[in-house]
N, CA, C and O atoms as CSV, one atom per row, in Angstrom:
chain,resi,resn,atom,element,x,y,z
A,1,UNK,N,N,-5.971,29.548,76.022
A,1,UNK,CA,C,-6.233,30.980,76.008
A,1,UNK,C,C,-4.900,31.718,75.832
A,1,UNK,O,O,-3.923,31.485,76.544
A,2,UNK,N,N,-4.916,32.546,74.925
A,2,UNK,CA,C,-3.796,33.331,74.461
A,2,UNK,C,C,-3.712,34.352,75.292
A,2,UNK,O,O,-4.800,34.803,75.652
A,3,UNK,N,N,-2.361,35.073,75.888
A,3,UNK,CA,C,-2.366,36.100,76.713
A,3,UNK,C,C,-1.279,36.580,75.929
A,3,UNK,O,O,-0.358,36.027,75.328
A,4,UNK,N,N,-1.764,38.181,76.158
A,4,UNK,CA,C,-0.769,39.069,75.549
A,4,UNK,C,C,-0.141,40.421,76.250
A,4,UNK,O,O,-0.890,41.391,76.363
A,5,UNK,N,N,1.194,40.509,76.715
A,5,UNK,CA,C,1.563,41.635,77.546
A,5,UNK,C,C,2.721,42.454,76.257
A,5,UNK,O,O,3.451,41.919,75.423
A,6,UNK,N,N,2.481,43.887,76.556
A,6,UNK,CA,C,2.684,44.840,75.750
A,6,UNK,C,C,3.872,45.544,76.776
A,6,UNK,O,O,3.926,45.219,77.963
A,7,UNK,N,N,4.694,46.415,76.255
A,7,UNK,CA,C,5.848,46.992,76.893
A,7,UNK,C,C,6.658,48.069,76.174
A,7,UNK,O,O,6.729,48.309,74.969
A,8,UNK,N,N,7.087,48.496,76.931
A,8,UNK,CA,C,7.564,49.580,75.756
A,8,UNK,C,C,7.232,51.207,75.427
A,8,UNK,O,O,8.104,52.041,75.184
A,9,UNK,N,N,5.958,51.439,75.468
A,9,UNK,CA,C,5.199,52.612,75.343
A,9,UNK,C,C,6.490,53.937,76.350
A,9,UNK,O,O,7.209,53.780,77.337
A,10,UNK,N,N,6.249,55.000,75.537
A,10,UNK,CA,C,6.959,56.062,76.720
A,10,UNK,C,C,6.584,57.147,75.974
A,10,UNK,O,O,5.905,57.152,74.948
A,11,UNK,N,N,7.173,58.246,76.681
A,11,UNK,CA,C,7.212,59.461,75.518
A,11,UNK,C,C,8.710,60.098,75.128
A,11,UNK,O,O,9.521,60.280,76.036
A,12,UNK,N,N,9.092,60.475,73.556
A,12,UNK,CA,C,9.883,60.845,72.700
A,12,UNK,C,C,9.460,61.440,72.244
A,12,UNK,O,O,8.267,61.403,71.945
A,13,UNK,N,N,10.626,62.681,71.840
A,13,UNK,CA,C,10.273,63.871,70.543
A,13,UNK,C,C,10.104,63.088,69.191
A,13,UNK,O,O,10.182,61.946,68.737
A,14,UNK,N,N,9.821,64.404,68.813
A,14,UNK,CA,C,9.375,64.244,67.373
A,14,UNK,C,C,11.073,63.623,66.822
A,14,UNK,O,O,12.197,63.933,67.217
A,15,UNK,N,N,10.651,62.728,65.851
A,15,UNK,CA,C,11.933,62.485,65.258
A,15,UNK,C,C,12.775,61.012,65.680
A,15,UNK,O,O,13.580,60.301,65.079
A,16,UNK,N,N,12.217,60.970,66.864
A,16,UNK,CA,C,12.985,59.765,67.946
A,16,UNK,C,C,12.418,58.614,67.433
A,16,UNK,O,O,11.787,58.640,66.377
A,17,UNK,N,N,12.689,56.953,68.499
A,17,UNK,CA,C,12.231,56.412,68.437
A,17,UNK,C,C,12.227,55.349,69.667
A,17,UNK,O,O,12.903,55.281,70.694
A,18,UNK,N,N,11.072,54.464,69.078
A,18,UNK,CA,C,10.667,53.870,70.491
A,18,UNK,C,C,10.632,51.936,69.943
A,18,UNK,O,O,10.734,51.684,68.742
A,19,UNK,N,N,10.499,50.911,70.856
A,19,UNK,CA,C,10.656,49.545,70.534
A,19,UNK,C,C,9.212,49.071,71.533
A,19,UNK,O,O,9.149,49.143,72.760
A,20,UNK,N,N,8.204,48.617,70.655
A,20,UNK,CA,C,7.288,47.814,71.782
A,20,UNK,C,C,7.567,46.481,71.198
A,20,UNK,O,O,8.068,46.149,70.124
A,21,UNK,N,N,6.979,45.629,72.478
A,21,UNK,CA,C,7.611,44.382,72.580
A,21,UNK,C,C,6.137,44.258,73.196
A,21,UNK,O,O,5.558,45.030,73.961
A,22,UNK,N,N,5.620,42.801,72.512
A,22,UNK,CA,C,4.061,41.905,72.963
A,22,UNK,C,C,4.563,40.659,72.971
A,22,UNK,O,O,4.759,39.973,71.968
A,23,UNK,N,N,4.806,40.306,74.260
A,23,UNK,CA,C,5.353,38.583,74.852
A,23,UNK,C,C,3.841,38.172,74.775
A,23,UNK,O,O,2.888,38.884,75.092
A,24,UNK,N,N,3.796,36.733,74.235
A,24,UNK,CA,C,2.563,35.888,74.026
A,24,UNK,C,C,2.660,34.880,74.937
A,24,UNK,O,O,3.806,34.940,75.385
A,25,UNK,N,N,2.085,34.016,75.429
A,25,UNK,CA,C,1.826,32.611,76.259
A,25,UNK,C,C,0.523,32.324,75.934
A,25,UNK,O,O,-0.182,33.113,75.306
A,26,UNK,N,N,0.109,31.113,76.367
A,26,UNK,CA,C,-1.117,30.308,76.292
A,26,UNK,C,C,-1.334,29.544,75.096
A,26,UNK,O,O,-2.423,28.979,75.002
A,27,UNK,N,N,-0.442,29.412,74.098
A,27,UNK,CA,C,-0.672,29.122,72.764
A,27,UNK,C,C,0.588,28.735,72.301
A,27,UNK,O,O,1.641,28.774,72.939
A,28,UNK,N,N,0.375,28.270,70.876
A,28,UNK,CA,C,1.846,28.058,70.334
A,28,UNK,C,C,1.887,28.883,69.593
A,28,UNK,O,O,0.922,29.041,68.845
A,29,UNK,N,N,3.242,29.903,69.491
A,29,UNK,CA,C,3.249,31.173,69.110
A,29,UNK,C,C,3.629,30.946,67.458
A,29,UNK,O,O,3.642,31.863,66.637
A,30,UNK,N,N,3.946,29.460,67.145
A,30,UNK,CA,C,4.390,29.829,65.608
A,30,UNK,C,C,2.918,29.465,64.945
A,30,UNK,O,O,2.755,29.559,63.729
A,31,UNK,N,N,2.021,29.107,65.698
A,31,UNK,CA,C,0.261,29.268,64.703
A,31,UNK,C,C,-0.185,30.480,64.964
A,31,UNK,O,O,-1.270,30.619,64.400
A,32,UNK,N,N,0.161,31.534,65.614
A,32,UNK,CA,C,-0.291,32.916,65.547
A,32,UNK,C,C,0.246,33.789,64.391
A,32,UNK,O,O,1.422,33.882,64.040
A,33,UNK,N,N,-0.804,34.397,63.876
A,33,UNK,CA,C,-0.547,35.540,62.980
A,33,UNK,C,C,-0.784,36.644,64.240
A,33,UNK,O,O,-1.632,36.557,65.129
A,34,UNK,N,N,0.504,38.006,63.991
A,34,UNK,CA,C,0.938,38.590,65.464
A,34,UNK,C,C,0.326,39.990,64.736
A,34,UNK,O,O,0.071,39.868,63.538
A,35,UNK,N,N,0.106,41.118,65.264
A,35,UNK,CA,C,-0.451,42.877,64.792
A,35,UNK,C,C,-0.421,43.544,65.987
A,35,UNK,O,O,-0.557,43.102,67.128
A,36,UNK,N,N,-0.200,44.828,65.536
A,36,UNK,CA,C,-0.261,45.748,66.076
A,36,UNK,C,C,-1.689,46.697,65.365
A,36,UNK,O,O,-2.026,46.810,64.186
A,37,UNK,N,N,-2.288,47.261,66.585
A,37,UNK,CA,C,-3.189,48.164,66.158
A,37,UNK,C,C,-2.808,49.493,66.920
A,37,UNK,O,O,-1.906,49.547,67.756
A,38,UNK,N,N,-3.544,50.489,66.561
A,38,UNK,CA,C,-3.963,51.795,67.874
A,38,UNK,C,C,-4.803,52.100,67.469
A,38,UNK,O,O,-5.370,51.886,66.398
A,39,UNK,N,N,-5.181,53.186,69.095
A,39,UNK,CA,C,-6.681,53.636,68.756
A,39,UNK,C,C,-6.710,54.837,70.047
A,39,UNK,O,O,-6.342,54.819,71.221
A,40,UNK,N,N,-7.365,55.894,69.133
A,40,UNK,CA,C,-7.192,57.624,69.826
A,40,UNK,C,C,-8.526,57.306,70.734
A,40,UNK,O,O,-9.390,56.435,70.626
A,41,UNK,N,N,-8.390,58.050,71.389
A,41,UNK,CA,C,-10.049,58.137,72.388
A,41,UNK,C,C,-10.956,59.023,71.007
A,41,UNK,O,O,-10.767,59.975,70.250
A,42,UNK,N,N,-12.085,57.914,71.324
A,42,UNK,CA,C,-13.139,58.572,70.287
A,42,UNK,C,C,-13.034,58.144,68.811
A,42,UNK,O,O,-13.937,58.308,67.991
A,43,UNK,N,N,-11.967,57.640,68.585
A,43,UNK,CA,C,-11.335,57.446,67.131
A,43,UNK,C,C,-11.713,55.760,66.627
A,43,UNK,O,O,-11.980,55.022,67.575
A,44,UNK,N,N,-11.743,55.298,65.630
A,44,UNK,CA,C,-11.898,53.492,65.554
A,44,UNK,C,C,-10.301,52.814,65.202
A,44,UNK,O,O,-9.428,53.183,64.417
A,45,UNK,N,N,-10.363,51.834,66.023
A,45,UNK,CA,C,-9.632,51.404,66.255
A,45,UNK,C,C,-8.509,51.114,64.810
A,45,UNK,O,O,-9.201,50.873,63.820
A,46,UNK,N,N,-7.523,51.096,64.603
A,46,UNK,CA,C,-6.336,51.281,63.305
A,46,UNK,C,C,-5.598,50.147,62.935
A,46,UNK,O,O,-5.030,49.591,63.875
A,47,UNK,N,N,-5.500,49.818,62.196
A,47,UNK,CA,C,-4.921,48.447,62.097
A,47,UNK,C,C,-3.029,49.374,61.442
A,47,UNK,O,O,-2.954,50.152,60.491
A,48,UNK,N,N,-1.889,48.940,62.287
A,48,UNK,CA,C,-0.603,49.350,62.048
A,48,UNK,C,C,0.056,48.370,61.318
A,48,UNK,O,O,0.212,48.820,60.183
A,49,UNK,N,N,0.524,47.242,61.409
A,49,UNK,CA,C,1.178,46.777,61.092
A,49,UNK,C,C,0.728,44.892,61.328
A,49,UNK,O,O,-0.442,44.646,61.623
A,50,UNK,N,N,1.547,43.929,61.199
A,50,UNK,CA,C,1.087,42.686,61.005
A,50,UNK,C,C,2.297,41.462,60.751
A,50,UNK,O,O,3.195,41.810,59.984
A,51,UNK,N,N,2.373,40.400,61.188
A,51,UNK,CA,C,3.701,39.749,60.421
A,51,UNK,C,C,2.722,38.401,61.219
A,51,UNK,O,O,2.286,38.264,62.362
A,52,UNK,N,N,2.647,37.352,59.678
A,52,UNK,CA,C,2.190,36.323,59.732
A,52,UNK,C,C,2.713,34.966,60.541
A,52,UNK,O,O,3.842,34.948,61.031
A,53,UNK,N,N,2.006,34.079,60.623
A,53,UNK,CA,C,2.736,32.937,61.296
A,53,UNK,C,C,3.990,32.643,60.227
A,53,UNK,O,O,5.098,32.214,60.549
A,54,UNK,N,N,3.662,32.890,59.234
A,54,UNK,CA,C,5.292,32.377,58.122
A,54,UNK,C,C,5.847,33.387,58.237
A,54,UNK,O,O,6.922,33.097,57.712
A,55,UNK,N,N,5.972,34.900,58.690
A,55,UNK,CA,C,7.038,35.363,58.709
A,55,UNK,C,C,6.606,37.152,57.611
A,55,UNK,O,O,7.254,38.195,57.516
A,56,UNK,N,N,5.817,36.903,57.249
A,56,UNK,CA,C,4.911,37.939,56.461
A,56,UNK,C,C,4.619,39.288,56.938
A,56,UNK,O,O,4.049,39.602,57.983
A,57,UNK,N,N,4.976,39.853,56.247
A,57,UNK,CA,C,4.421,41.258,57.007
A,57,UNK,C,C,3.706,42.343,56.133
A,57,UNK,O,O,3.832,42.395,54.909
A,58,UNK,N,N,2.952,43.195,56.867
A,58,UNK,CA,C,2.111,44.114,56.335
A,58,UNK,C,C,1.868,45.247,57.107
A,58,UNK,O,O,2.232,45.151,58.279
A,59,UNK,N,N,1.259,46.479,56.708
A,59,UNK,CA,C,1.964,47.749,57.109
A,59,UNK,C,C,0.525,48.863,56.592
A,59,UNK,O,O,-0.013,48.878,55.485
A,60,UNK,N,N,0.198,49.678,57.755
A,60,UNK,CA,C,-0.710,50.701,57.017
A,60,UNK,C,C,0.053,51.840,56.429
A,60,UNK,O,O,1.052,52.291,56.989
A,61,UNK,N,N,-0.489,52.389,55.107
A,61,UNK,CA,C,0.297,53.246,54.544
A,61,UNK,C,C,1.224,54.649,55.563
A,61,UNK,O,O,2.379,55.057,55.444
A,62,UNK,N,N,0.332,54.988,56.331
A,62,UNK,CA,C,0.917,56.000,57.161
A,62,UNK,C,C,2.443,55.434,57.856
A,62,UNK,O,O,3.427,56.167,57.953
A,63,UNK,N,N,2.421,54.435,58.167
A,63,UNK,CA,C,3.745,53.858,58.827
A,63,UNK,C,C,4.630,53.267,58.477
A,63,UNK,O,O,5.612,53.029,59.180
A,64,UNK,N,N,4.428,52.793,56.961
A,64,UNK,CA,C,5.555,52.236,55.797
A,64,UNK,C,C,7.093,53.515,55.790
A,64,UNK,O,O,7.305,54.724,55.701
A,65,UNK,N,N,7.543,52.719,55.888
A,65,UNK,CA,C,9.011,52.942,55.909
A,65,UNK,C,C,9.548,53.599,57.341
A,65,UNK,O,O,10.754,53.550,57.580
A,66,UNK,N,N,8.821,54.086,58.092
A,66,UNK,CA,C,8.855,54.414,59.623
A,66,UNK,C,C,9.026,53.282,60.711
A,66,UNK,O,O,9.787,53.472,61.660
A,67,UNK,N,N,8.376,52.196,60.587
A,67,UNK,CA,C,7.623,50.904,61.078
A,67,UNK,C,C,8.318,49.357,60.816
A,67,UNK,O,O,8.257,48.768,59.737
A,68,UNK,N,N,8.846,48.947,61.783
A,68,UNK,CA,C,9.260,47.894,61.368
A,68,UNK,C,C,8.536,46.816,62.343
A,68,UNK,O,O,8.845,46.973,63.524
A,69,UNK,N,N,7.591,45.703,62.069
A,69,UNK,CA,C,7.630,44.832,62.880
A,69,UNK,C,C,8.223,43.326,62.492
A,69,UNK,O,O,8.430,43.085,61.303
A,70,UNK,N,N,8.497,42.305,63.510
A,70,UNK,CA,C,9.251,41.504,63.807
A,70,UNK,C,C,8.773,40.239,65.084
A,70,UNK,O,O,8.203,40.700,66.073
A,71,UNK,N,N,8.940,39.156,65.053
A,71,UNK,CA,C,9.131,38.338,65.807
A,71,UNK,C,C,9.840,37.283,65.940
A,71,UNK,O,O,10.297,36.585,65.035
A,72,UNK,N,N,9.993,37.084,67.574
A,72,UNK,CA,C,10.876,36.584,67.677
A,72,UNK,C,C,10.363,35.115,68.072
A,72,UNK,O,O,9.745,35.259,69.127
A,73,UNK,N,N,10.347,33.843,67.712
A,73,UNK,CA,C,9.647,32.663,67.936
A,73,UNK,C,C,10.323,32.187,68.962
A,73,UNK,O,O,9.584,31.499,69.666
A,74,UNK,N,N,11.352,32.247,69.337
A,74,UNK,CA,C,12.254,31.464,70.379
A,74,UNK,C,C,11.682,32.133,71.259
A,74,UNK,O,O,11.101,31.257,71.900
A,75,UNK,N,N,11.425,33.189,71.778
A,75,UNK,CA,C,10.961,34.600,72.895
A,75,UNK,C,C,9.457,34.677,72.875
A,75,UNK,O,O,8.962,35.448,73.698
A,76,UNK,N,N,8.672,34.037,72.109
A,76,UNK,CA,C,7.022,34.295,71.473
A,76,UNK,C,C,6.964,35.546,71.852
A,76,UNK,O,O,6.198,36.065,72.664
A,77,UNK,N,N,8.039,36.138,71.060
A,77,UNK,CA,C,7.284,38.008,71.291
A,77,UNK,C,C,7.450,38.311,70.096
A,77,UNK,O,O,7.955,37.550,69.271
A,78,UNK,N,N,7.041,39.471,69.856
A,78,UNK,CA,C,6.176,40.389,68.434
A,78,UNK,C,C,6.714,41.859,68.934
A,78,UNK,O,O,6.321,42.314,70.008
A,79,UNK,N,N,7.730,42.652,68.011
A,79,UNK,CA,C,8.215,43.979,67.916
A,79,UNK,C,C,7.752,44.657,66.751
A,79,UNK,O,O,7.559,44.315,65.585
A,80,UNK,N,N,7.599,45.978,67.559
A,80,UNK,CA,C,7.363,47.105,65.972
A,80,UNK,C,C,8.152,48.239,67.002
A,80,UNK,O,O,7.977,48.906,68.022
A,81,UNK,N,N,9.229,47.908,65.855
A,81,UNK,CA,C,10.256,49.037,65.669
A,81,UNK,C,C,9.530,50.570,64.861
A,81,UNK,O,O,9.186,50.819,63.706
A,82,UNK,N,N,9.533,51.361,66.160
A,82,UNK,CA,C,9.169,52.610,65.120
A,82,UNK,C,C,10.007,53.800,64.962
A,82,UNK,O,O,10.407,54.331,65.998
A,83,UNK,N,N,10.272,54.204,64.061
A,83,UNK,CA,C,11.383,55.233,64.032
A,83,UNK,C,C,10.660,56.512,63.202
A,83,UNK,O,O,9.525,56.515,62.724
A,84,UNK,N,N,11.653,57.592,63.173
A,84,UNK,CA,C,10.779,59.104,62.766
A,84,UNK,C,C,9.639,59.205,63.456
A,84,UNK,O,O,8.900,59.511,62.520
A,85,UNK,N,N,8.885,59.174,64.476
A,85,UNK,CA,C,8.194,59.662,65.221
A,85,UNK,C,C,7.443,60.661,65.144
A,85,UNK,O,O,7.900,61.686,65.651
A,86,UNK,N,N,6.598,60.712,64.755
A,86,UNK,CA,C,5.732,62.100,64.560
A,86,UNK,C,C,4.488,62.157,65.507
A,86,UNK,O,O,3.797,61.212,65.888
A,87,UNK,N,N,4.383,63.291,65.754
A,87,UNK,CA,C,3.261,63.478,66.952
A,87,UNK,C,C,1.491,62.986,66.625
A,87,UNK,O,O,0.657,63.018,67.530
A,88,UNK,N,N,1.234,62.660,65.553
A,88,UNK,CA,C,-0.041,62.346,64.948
A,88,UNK,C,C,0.266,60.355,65.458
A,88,UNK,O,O,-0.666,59.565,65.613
A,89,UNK,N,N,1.569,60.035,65.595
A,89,UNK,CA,C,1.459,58.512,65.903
A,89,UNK,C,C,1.285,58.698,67.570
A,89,UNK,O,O,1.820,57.706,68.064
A,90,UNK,N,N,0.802,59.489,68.544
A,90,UNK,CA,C,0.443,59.323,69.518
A,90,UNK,C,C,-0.928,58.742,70.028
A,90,UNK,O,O,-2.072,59.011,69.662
A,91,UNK,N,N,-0.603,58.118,70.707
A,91,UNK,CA,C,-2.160,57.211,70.782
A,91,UNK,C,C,-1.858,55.875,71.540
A,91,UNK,O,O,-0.781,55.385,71.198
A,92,UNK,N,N,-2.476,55.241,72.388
A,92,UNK,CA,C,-2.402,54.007,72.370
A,92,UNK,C,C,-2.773,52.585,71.829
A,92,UNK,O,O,-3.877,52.092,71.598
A,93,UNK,N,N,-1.331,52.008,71.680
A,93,UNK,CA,C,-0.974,50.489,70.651
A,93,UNK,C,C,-1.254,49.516,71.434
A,93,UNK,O,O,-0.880,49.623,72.602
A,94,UNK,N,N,-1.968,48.331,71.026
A,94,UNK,CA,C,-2.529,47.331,71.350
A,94,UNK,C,C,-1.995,46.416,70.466
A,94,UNK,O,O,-1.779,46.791,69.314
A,95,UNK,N,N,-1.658,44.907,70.903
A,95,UNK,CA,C,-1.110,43.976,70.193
A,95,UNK,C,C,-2.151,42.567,70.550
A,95,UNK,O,O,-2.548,42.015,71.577
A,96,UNK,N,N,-2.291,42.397,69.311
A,96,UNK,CA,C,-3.298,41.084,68.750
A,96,UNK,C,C,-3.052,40.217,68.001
A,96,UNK,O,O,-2.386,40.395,66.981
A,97,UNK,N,N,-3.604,38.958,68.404
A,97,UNK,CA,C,-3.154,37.484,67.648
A,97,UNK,C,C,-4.602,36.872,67.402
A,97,UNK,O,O,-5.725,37.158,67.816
A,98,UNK,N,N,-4.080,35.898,66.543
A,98,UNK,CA,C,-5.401,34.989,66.009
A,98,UNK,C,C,-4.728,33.725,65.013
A,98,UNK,O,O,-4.115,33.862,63.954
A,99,UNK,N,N,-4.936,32.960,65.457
A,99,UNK,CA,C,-4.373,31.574,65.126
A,99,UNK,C,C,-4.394,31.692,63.376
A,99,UNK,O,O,-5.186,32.370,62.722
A,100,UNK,N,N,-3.442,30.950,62.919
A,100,UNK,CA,C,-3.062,31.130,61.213
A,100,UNK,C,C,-4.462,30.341,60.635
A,100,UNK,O,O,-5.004,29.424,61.252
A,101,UNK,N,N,-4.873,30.803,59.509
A,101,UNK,CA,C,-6.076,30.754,59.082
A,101,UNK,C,C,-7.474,31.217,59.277
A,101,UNK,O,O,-8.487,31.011,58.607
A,102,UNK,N,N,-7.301,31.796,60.209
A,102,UNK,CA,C,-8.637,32.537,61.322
A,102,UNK,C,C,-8.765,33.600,60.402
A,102,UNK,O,O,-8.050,33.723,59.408
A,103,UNK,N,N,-10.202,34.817,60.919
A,103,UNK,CA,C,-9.987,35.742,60.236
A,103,UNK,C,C,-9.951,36.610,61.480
A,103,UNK,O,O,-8.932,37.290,61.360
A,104,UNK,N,N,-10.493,36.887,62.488
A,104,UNK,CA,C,-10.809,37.916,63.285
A,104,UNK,C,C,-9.384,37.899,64.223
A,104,UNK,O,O,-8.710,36.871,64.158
A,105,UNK,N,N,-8.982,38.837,64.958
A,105,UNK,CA,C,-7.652,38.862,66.096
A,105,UNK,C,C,-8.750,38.877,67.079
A,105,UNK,O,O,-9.472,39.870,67.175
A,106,UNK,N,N,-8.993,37.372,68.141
A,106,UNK,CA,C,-9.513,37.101,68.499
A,106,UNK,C,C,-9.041,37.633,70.305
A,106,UNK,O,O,-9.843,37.865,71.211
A,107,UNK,N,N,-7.484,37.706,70.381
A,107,UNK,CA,C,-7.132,37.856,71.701
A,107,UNK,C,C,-6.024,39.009,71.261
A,107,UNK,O,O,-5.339,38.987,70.238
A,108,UNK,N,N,-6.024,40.222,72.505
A,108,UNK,CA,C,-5.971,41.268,72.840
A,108,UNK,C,C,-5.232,41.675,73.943
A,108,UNK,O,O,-5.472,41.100,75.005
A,109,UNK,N,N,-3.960,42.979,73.906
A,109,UNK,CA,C,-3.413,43.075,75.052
A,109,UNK,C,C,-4.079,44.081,75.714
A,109,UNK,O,O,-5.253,44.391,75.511
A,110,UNK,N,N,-3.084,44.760,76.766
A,110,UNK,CA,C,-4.167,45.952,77.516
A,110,UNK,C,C,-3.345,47.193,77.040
A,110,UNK,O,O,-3.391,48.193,77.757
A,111,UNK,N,N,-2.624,47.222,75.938
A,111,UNK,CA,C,-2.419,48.340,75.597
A,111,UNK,C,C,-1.325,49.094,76.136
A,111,UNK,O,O,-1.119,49.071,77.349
A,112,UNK,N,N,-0.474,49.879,75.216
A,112,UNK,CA,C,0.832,50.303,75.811
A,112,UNK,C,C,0.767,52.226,74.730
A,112,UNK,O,O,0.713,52.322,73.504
A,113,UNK,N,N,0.800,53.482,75.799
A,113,UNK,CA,C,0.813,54.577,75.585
A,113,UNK,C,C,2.102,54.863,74.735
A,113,UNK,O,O,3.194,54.388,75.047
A,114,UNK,N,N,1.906,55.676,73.633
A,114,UNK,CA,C,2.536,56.028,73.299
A,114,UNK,C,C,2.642,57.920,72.954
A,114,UNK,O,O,1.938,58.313,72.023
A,115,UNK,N,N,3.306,58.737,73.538
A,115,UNK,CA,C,3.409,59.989,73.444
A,115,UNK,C,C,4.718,60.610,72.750
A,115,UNK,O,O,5.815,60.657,73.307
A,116,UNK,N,N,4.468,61.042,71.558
A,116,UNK,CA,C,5.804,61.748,70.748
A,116,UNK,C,C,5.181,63.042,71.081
A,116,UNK,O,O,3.954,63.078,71.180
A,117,UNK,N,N,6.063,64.389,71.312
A,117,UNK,CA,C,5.889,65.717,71.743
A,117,UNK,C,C,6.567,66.232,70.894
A,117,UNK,O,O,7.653,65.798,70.512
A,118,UNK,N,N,5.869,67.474,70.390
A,118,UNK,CA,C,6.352,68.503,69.039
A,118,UNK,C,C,7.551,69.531,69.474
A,118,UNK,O,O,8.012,70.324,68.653
């Protein structure tokens, strides 16, 4: 069973930036494909960003060039660097894995707040 703890979340102005960090256990972290999602109250859930068990990454248009994610295999943790900050990326980010070849992100963290203020 894959467990996933999230960290990081705070609040920053507009413009700033912030580092979440999703430490993995229960699994071997180099067969996980690693993501970030969020999701507003009321809203469906967003798929942000993504970086494969090889090292791959992918990005929803809103967060390209803002957005960096990253992992670290020695640490089994998963970063998304976000920078320029804009108040519409407020919401809370959730980080999800699912073994390489799978299709669904089968295991789920509990989510880390994120608040940028105008």
């Amino acid at each position: 069973q894959v467990q996933l703890v999230e960290s990081g979340g705070g609040l920053v102005q507009t413009g700033g930036s912030l580092r979440l960090s999703c430490a993995a256990s229960g699994g071997t972290f180099t067969r996980l494909d690693m993501a970030w999602f969020r999701q507003a109250p009321g809203v469906e859930r967003e798929f942000v960003a993504a970086v494969n068990w090889s090292g791959d990454t992918s990005y929803t248009g809103s967060v390209k060039g803002r957005f960096t994610i990253s992992r670290d295999n020695a640490k089994n943790t998963v970063y998304l660097q976000m920078n320029s900050l804009k108040p519409e990326d407020t919401t809370v980010y959730y980080c999800a894995a699912r073994f390489r070849f799978t299709s669904q992100y089968a295991y789920w963290g509990q989510g880390t707040q994120v608040t940028v203020s105008s």
